[in-house]
N, CA, C and O atoms as a Tinker XYZ file with bonds, in Angstrom:
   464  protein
     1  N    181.241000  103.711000  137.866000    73     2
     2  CA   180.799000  102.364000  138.128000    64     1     3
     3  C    180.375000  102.197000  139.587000    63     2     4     5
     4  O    179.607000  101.295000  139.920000    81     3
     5  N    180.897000  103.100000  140.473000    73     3     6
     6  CA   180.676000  103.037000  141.962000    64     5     7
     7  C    179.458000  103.215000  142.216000    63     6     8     9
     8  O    178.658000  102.533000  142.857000    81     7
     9  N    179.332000  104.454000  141.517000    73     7    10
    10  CA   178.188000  105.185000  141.730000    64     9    11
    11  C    176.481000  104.350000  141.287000    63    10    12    13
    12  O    175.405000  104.289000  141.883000    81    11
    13  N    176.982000  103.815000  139.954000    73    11    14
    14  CA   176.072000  102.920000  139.977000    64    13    15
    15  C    175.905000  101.670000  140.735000    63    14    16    17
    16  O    174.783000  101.163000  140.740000    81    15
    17  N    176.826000  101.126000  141.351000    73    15    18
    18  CA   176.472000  100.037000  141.964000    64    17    19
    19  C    175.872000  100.745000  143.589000    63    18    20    21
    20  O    175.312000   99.925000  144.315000    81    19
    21  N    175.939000  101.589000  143.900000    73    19    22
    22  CA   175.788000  101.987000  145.063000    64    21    23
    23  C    174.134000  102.446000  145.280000    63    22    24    25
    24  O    173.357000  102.365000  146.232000    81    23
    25  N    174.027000  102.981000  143.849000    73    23    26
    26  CA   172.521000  103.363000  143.689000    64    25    27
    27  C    172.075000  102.428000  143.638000    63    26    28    29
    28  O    171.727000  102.033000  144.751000    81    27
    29  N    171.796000  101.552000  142.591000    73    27    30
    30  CA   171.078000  100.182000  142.606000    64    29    31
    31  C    171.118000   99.485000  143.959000    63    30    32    33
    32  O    170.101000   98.838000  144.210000    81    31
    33  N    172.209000   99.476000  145.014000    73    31    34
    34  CA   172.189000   99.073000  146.413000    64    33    35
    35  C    170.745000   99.607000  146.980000    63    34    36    37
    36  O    169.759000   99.016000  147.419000    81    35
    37  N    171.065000  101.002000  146.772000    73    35    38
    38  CA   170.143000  101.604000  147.271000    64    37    39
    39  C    168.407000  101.512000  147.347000    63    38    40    41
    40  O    167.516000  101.485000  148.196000    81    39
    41  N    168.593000  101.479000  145.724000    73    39    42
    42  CA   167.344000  101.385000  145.089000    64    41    43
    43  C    166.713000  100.067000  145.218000    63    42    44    45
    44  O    165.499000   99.892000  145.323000    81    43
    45  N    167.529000   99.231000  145.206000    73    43    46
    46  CA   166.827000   97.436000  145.571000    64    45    47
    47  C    167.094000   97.262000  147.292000    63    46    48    49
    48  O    167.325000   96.114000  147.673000    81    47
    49  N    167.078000   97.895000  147.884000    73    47    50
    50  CA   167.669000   97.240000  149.391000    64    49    51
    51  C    165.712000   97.092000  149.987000    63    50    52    53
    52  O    165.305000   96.291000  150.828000    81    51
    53  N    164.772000   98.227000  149.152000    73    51    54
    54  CA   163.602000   97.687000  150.452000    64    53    55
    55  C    162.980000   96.164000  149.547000    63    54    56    57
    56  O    162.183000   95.396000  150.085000    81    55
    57  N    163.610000   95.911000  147.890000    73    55    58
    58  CA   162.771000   94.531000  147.465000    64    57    59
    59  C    163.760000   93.868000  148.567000    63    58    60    61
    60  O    163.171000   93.269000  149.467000    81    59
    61  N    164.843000   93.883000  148.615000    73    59    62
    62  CA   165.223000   92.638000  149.351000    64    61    63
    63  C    164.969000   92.572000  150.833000    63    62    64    65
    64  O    165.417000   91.597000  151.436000    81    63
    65  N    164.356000   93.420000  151.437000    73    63    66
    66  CA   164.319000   93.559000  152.864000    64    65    67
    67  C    162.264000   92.796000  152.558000    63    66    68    69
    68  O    161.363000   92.524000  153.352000    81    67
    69  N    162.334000   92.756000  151.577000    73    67    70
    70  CA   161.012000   92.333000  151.527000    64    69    71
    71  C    159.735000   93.603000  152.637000    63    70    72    73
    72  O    159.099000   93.448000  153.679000    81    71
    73  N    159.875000   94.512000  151.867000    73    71    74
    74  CA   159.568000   95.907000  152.651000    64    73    75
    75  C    158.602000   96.723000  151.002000    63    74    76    77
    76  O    158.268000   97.886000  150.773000    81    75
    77  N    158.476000   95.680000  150.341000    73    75    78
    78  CA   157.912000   96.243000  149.015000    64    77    79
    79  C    156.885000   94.970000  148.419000    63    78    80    81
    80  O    157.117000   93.762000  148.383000    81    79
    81  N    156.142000   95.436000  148.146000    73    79    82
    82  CA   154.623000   94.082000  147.743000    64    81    83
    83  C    155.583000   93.715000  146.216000    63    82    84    85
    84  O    155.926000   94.703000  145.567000    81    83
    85  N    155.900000   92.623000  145.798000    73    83    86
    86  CA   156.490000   92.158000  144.689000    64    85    87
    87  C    155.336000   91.480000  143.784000    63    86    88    89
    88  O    155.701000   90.541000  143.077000    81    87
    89  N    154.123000   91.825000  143.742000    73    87    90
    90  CA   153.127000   91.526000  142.594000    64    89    91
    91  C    153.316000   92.003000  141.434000    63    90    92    93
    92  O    153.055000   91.390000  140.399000    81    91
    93  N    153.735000   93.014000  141.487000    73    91    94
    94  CA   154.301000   93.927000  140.082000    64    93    95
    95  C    155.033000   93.267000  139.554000    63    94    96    97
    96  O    154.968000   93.208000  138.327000    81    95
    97  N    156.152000   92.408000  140.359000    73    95    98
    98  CA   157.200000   92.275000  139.343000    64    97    99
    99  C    156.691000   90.444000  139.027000    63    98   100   101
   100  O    157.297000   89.799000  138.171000    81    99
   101  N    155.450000   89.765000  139.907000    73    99   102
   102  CA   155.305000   88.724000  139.347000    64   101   103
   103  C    154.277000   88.730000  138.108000    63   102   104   105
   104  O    154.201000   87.815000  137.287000    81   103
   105  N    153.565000   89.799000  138.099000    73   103   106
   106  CA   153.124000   90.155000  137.071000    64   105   107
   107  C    153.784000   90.366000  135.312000    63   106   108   109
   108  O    153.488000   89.758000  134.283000    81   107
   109  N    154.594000   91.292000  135.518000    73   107   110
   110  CA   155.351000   91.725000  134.676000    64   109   111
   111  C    156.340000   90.278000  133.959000    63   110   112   113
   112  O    156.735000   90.118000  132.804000    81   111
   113  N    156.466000   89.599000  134.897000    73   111   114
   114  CA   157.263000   88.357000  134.750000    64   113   115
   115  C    156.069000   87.305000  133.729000    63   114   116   117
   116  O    156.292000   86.694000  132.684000    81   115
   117  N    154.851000   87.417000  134.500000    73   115   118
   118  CA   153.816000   86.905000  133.540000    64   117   119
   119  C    153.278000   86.994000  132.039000    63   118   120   121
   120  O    152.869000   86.256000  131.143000    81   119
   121  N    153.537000   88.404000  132.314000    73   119   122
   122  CA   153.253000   89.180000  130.786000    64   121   123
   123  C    154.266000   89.041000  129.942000    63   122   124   125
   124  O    153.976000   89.231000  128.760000    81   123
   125  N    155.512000   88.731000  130.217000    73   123   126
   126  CA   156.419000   89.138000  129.678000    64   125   127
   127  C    156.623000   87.129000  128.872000    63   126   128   129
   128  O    156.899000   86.743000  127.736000    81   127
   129  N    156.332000   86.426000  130.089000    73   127   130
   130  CA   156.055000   84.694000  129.267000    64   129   131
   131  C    155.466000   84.832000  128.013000    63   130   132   133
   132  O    155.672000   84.488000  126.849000    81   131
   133  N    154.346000   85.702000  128.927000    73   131   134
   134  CA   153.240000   85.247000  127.614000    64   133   135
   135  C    153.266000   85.518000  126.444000    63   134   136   137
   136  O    152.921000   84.784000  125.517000    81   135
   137  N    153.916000   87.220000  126.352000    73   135   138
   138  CA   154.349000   87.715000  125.201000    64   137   139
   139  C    155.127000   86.909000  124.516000    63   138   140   141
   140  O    155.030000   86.794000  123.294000    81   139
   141  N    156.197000   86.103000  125.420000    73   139   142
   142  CA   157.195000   85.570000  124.583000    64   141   143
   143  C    156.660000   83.987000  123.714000    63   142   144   145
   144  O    157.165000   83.517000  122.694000    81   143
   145  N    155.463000   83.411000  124.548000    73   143   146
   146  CA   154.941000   82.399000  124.488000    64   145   147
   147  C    153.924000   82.383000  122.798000    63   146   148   149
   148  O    153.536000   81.491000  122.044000    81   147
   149  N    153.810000   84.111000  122.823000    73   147   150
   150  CA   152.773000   84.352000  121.329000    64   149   151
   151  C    153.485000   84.335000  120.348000    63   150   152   153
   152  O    153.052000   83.966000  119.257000    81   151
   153  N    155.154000   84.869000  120.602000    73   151   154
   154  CA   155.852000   85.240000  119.554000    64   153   155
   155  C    156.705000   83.898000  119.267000    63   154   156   157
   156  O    157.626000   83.970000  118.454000    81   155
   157  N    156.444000   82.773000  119.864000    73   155   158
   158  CA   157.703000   81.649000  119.188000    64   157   159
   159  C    156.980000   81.265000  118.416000    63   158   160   161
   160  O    157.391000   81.414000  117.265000    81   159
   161  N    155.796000   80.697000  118.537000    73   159   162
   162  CA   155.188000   80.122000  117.043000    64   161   163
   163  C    155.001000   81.486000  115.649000    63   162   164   165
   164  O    154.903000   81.041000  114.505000    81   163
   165  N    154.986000   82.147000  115.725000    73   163   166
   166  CA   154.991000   83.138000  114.530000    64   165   167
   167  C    156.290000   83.332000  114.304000    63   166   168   169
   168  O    156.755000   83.130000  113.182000    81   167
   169  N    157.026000   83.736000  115.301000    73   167   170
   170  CA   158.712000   83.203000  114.177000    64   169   171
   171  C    158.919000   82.350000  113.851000    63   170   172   173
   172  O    159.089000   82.292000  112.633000    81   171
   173  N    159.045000   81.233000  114.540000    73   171   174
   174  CA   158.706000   79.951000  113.776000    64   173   175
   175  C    158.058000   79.730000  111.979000    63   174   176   177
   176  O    158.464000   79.197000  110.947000    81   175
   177  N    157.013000   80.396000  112.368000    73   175   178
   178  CA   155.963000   80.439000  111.048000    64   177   179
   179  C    156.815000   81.538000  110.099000    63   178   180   181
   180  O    156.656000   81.469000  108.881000    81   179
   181  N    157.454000   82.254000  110.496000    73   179   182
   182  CA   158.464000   83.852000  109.537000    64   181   183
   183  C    159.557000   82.488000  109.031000    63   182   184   185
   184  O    159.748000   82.619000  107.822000    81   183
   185  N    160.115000   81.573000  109.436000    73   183   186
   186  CA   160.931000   81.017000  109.396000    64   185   187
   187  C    160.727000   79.763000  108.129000    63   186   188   189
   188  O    161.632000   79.222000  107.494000    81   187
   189  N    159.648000   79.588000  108.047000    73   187   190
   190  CA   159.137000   78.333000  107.976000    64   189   191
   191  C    158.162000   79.404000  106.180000    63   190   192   193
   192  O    157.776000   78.720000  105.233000    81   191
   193  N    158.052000   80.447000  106.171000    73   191   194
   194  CA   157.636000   81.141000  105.454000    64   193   195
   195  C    159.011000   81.616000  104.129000    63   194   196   197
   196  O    159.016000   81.723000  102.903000    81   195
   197  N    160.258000   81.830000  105.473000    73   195   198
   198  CA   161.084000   82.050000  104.317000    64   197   199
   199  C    161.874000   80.893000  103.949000    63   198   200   201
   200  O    162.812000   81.233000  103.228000    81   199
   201  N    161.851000   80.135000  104.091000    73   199   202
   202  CA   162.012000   78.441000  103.356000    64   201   203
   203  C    161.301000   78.317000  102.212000    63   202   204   205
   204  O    161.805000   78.069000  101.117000    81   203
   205  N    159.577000   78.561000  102.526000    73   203   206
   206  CA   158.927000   78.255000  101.175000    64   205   207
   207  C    159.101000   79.535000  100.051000    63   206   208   209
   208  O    158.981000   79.561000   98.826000    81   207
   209  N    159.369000   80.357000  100.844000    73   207   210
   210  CA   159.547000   81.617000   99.839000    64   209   211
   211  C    161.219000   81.360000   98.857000    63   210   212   213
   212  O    161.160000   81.707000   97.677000    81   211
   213  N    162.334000   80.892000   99.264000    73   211   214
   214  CA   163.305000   80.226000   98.544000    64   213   215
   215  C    163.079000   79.258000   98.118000    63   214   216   217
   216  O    163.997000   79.120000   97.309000    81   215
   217  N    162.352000   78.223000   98.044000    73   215   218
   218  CA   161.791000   77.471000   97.165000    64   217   219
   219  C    161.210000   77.551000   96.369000    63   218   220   221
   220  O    161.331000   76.744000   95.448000    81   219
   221  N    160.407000   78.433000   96.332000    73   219   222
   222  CA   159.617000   78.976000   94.886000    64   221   223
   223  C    160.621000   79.733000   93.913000    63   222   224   225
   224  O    160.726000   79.588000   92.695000    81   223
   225  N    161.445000   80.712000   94.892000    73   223   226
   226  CA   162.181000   81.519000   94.287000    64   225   227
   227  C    162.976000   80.144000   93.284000    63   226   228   229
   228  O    162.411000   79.955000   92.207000    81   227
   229  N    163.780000   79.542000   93.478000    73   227   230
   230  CA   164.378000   78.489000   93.316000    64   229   231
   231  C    163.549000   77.525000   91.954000    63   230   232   233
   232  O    164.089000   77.252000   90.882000    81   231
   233  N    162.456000   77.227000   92.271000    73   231   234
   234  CA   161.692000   76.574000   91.204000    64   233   235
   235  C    161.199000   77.284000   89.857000    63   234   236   237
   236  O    161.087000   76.683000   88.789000    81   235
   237  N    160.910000   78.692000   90.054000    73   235   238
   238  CA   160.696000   79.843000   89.039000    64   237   239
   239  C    161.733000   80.389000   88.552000    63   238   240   241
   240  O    161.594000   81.310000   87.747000    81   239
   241  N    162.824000   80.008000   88.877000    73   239   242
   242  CA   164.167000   80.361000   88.228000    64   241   243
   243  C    164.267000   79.524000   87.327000    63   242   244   245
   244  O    165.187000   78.853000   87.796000    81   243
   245  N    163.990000   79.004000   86.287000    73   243   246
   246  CA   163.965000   78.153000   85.186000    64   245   247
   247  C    165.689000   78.240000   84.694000    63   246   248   249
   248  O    166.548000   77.381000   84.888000    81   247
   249  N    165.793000   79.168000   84.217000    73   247   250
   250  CA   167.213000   79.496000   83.624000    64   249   251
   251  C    168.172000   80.303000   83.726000    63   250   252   253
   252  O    169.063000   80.390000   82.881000    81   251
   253  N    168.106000   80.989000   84.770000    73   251   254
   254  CA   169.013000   81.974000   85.401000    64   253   255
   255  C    169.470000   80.942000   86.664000    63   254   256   257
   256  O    168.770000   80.424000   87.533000    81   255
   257  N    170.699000   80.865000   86.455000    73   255   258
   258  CA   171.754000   80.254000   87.647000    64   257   259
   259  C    171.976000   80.964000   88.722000    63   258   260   261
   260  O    172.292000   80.330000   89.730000    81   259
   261  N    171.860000   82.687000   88.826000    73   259   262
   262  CA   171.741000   83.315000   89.750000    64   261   263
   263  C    170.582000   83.577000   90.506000    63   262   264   265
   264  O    170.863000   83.902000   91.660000    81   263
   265  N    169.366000   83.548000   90.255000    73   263   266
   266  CA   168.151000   83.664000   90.932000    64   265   267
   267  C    168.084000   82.554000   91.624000    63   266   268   269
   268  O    167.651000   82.441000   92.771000    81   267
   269  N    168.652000   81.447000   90.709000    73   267   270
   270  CA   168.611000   79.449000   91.580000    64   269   271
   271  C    169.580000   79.625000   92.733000    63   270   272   273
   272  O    169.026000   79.109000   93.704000    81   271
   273  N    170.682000   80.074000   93.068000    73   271   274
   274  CA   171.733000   80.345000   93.772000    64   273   275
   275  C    170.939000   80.890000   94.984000    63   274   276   277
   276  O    170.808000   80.274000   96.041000    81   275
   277  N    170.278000   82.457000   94.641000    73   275   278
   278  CA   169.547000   83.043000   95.635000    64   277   279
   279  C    168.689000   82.373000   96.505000    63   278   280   281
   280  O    168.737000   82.386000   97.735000    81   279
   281  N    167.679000   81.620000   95.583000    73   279   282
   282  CA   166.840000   80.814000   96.158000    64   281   283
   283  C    167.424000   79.844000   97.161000    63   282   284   285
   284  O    166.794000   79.647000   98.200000    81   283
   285  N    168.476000   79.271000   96.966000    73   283   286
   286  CA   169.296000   77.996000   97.470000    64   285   287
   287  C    169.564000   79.069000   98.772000    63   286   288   289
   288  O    169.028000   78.814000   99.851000    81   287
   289  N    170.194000   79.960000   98.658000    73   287   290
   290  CA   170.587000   80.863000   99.486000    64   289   291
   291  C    169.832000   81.155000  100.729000    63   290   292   293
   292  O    170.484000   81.176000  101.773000    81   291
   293  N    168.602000   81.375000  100.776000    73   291   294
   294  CA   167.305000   81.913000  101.012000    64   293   295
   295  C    166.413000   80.720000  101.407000    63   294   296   297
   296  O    165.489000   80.839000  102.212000    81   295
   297  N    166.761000   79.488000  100.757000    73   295   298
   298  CA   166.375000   78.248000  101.600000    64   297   299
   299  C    167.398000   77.459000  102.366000    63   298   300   301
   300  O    167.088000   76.419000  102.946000    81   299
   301  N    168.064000   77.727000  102.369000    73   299   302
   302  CA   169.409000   77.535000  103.398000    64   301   303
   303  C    169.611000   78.312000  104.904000    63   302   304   305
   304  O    170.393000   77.996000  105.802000    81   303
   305  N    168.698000   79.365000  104.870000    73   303   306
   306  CA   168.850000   80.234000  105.847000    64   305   307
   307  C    167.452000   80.023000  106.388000    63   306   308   309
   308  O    167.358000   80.167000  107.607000    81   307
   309  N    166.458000   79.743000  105.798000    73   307   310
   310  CA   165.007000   79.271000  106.424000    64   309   311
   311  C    165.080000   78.287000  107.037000    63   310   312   313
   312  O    164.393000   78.116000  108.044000    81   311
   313  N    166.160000   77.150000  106.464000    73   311   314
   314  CA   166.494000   76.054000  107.126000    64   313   315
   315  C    167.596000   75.896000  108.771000    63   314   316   317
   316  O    167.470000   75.293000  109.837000    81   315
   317  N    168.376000   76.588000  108.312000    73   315   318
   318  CA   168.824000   76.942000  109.484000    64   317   319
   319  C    168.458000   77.255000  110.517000    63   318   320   321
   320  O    168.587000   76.538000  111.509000    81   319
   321  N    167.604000   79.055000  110.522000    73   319   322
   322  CA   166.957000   79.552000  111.688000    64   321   323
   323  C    165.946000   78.286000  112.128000    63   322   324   325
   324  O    165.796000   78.317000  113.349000    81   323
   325  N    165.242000   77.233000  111.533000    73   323   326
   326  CA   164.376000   76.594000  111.767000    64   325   327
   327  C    165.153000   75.695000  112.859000    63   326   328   329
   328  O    164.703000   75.480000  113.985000    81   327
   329  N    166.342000   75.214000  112.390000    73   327   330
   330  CA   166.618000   74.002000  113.205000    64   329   331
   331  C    167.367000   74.988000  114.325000    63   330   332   333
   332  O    167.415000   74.327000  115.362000    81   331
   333  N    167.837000   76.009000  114.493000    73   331   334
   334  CA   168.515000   77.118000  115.480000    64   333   335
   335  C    167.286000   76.925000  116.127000    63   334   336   337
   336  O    167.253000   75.875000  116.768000    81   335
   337  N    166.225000   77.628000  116.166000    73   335   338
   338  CA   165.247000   78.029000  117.349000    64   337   339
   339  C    164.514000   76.762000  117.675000    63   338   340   341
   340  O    163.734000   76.870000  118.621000    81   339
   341  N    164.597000   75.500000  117.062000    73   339   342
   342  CA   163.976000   74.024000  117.553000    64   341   343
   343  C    164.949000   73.525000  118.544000    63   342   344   345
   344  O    164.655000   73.121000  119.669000    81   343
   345  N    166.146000   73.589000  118.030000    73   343   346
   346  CA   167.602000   73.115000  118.598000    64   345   347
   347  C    167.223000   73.884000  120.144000    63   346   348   349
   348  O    166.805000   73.101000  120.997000    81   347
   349  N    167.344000   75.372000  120.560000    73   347   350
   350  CA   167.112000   75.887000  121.518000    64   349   351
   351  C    166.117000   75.761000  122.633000    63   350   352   353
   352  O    166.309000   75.771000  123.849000    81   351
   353  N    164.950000   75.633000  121.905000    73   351   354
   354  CA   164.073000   75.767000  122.322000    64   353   355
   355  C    164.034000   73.785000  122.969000    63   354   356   357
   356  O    163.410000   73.723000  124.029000    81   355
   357  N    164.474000   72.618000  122.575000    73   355   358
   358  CA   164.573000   71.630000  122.654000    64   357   359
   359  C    166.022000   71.411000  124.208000    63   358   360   361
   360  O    166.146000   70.545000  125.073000    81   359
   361  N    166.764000   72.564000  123.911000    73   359   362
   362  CA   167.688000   72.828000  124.941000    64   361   363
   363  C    167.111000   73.215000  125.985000    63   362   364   365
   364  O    167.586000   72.414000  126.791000    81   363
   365  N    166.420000   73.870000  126.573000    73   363   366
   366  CA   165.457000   74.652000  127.432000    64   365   367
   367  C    164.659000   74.234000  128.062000    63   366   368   369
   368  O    164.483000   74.375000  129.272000    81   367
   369  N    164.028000   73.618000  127.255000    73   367   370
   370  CA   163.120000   72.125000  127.869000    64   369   371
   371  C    163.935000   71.190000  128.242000    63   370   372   373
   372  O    163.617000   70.856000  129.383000    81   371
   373  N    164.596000   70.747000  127.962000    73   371   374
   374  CA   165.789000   69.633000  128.340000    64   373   375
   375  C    166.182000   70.338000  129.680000    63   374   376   377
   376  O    165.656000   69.787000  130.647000    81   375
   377  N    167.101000   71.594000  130.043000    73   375   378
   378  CA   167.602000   71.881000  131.125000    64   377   379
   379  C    166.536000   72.041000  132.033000    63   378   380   381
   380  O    166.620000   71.591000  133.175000    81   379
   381  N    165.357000   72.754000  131.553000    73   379   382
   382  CA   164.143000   72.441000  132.671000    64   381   383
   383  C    163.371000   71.306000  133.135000    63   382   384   385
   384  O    162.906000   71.250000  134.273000    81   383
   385  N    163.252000   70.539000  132.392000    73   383   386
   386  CA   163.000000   68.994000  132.942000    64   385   387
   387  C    163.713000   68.222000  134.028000    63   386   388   389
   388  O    163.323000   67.786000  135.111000    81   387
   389  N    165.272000   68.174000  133.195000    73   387   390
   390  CA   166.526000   67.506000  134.381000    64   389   391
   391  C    166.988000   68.600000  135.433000    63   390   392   393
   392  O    167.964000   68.388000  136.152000    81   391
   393  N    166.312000   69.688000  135.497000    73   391   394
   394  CA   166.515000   70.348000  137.058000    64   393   395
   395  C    165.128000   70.234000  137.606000    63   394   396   397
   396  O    165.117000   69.826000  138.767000    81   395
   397  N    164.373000   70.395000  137.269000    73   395   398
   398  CA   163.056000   70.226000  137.911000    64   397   399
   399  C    162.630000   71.578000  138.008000    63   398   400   401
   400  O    162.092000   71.853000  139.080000    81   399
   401  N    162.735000   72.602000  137.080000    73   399   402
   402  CA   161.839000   73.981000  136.895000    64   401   403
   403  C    160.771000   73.693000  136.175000    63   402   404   405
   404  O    160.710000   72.787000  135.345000    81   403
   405  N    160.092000   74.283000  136.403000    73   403   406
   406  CA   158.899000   74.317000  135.818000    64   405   407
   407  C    158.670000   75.415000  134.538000    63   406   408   409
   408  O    158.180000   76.461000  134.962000    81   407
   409  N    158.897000   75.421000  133.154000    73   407   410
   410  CA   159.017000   76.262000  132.196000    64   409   411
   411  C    157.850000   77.046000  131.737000    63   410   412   413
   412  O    157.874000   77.993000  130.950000    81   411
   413  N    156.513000   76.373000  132.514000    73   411   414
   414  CA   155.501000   77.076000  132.062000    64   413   415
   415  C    154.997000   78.414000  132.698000    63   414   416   417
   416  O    154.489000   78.432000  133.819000    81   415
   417  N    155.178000   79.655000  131.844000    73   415   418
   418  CA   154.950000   81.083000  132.664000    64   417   419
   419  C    153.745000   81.241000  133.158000    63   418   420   421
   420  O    153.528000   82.276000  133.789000    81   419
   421  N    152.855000   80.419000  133.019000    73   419   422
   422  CA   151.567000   81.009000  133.793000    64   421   423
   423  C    151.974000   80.594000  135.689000    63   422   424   425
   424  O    151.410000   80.900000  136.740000    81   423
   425  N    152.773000   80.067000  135.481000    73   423   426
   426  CA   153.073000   79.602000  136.985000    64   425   427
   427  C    154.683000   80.456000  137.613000    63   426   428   429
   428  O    155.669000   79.972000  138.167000    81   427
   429  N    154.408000   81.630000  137.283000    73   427   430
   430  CA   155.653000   82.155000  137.842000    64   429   431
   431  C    154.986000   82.533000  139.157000    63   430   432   433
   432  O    153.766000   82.697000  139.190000    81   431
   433  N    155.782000   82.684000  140.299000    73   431   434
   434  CA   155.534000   83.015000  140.960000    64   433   435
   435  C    156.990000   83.977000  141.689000    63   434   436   437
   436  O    158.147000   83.575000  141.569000    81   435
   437  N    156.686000   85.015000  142.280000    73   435   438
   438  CA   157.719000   85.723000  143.243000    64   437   439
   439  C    158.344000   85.737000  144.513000    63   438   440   441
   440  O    157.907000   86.443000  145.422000    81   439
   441  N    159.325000   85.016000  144.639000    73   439   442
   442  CA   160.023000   84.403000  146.144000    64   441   443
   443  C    159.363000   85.407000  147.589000    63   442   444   445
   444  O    160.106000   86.388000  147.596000    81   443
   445  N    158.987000   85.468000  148.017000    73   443   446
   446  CA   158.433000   86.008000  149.210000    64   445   447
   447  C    158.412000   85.449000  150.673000    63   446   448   449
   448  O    158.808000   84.293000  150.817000    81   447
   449  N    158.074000   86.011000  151.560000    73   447   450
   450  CA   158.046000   85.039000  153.143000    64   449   451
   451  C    156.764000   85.640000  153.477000    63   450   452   453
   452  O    156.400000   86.781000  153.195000    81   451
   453  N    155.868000   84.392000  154.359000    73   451   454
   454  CA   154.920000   84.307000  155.353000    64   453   455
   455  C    155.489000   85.118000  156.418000    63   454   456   457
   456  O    156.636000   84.878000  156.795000    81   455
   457  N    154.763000   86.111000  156.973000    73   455   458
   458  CA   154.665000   87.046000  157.595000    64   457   459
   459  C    153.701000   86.475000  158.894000    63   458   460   461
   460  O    154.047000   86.729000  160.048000    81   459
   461  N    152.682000   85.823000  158.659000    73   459   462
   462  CA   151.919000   85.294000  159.643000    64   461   463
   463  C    152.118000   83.996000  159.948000    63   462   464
   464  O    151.452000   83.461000  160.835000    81   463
């Protein structure tokens, strides 16, 4: 454990001496929004997909009590993850509003100092 904390000392001492151009990592910080920014609405939509997919299941079960169960099952859990990642995502925005961050990644930027 020493050893690792001693390296990482090592290895981060010129970002923090500000002795290293940090575009890379405001970059990477960018890409990494955005990626995340493509993928909430399509889980969302996976989510919102397996809801209607237990509902059908559920409605085409005419007479089997176990396929209706599944379905119930299967729309119970579409329902859930739905209100889980709204719930969160409604949390997030909330803590970034009443602190005053700014949540939108195209505006990251990397702590740095004027030199001139």
């Amino acid at each position: 454990m020493k050893k690792v904390l001693v390296l990482s000392a090592v290895l981060l001492t010129p970002a923090l001496a500000l002795a290293q151009d940090l575009s890379n990592l405001q970059r990477l910080a960018t890409s990494f929004g955005e990626i995340v920014d493509t993928l909430i609405p399509v889980v969302f939509a996976i989510a919102l997909l397996v809801f209607f997919w237990g509902l059908a299941k559920y409605i085409l079960a005419a007479g089997s009590e176990e396929a209706k169960a599944e379905g119930r099952r299967i729309m119970i859990g579409g329902i859930i993850a739905l209100f889980i990642m709204s719930a969160i995502w409604g949390i997030v925005t909330f803590i970034g509003e009443a602190t005053g961050i700014d949540t939108d990644p195209q505006d990251v930027n990397a702590p740095g100092v004027n030199i001139r």
